[in-house]
N, C-alpha and C positions, 0 to 999 in steps of 0.2 A: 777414100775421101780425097777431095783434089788439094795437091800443095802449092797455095795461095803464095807460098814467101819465096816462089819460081816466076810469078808473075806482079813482081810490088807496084807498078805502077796501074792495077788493077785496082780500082777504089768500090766496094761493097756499094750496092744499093740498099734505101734503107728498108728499114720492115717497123712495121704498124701492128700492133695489135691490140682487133678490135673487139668487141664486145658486138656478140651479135643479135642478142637480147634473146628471151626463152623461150620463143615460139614461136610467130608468123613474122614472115620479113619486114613489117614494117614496124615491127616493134624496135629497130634499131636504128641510133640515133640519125640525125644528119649529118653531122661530121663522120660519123662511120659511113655510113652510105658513100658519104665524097671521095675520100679517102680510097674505096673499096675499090670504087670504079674506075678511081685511074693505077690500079696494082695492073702490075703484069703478072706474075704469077699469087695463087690463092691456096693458102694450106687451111684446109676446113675441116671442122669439128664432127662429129655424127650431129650431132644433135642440130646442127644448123641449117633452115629455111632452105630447100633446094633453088625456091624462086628464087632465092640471095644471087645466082647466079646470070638474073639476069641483069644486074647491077654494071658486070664485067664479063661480058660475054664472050671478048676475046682474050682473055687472060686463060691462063694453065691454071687449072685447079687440078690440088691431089688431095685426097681423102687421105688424112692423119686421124679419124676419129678411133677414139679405144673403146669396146665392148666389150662388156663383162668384165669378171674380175679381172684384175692383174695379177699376171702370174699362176694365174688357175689355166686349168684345162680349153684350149680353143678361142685363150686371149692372145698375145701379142706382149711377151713379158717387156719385151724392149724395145716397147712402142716409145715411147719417152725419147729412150736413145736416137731412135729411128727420127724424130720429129726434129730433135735437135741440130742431129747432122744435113738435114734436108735446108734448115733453114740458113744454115751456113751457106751452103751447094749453091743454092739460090738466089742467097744476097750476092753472093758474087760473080751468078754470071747473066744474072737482070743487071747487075752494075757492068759487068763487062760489054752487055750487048745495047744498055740505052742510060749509059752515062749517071750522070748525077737525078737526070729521070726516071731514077728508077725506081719501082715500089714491092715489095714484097708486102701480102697482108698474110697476117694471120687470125685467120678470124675463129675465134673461141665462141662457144653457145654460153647465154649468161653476161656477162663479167668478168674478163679475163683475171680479177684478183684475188673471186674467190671460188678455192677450190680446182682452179685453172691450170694447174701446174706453171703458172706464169713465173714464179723464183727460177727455175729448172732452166726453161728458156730464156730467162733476161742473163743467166749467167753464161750459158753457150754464148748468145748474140754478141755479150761485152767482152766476153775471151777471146773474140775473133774480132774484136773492133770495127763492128757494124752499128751504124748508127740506129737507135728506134724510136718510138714513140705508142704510148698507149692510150689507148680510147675507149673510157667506161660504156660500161651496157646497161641494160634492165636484166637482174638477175632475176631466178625462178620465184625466190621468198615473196618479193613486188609484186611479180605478176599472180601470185596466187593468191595474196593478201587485194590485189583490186581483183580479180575475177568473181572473189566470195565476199567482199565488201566488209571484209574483216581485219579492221586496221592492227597495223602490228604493234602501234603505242596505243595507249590509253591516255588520256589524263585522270588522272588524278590513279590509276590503276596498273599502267601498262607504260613504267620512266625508263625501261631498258629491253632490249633485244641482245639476244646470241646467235651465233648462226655456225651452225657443230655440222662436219661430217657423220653419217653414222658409216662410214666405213675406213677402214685403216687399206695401208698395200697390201696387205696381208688377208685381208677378205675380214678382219675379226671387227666384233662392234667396238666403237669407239664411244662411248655413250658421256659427255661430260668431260674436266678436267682434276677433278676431285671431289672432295664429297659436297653433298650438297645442291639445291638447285643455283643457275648463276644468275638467272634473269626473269622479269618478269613475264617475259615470253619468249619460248626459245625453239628455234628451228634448225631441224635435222634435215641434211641436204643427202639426197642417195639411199633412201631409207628404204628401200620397196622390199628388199631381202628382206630387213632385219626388223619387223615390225614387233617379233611375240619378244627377242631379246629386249630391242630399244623400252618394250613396256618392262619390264622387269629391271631395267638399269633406270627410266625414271623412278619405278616405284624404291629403288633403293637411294637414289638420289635424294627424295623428300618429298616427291609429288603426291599427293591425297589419290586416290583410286579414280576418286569421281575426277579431277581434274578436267575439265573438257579438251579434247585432242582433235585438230580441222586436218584431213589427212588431201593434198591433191595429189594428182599425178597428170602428166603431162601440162601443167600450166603454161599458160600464153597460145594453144594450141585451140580450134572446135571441137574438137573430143574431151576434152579436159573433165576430170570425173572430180567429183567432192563428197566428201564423205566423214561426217562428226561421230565421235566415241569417246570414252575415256578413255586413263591412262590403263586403266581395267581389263576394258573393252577391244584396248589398240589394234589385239591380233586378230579380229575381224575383220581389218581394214586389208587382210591379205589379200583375201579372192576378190574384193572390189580391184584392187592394183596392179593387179598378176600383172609382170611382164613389160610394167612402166617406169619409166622414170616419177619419182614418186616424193613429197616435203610433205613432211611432219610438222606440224608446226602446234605448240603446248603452251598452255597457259592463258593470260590475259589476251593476246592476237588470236585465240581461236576461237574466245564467245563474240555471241553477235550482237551486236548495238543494242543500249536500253530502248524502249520504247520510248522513252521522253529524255531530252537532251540535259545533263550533265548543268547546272544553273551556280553552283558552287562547290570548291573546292578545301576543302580546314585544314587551314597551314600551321605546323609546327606548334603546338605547346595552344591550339584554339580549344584540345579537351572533344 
């Protein structure tokens, strides 16, 4: 890694990161889009839109995206590491070669806040006092909840959302933070592995078997598959998924609209 405190009158360029929304390019916002296309260099996601590249056609893109587990067999244990120092490497030498013009993007698939590793890298970036700025995305839960037209609140049924990993670094399910369900609909992000587990950690959670469970995979994408089950049922939704990126989503966001609209709602102590 290059030593920066050899050359102090080298001032970092800044770095952005942007949300590059879940699926086709144009799912990401217009301040991201702006932003993107005047980076010089570009550290991108797997999962991110290849057209995104013609945003910044002449910018350096390097592929940071991580596959498969971490730490398992044919992943990349110290992709992390690897991303961190890159971003360093780079704010300062787009700062070095075009000034206070300079842009470093980083563009995450989703939402850089969740699930992004975005802690990891805002703490590299401010230990080397590089300046940044972040720009929200459309995460996968949205785009799965409009593709199926399965809204994630309810009224009068559906006052809360969670949005759970189902994988730990360590490859183990993460199902929950204690006992109990937490919300009235709750979405598992990275689920495509752990589908017969995750139904076994709902059903210990407190979810009813029949629960209805809206499983996609690949959201915001033409291919995007959809597929309803219970909490019973979940580990059928395996071989529909094989091999995708894949949200779970349980509870009140996974049934589908009444047939007649909602006309009132009984508040508190109405009986």
């Amino acid at each position: 890694m290059t030593d920066h405190t050899s050359t102090p009158r080298t001032q970092p360029a800044r770095i952005v990161f942007i949300g590059a929304g879940p699926g086709e390019a144009d799912l990401i916002t217009v301040r991201g889009s702006r932003l993107l296309s005047h980076a010089q260099v570009v550290l991108f996601d797997a999962l991110a839109d290849e057209s995104l590249r013609d945003l910044a056609p002449d910018a350096h893109w390097i592929d940071v995206g991580k596959r498969g587990f971490s730490g398992k067999e044919g992943s990349d244990f110290n992709g992390q590491t690897r991303i961190n120092r890159l971003l360093v490497e780079h704010a300062f030498a787009v700062g070095q070669a075009y000034g206070t013009t300079g842009l470093v993007a980083r563009l995450k698939g989703g939402d850089p806040s969740l699930f992004g590793r975005l802690e990891e890298e805002l703490h590299a970036v401010r230990d080397a006092g590089i300046p940044c700025e972040i720009v929200p995305g459309v995460t996968s839960a949205l785009a799965a909840a409009a593709a199926t037209q399965r809204p994630l609140t309810r009224r009068g049924s559906g006052r809360s959302v969670s949005f759970t990993t189902a994988m730990t670094r360590t490859g183990d399910l993460q199902c929950g933070m204690g006992p109990g369900q937490r919300a009235d609909t709750e979405v598992f992000y990275m689920a495509g592995r752990q589908l017969a587990p995750l139904a076994r950690g709902l059903a210990e959670a407190g979810w009813a078997s029949d629960t209805l469970v809206s499983v996609v995979s690949r959201a915001g994408w033409p291919d995007m598959r959809h597929s309803m089950h219970t909490v019973g049922s979940l580990d059928e939704a395996s071989a529909i998924h094989a091999g995708r990126p894949t949200l779970v989503i349980v509870g009140a966001g996974a049934t589908d609209i009444p047939d007649q609209p909602l006309t009132h709602i009984a508040l508190c102590g109405e009986g």
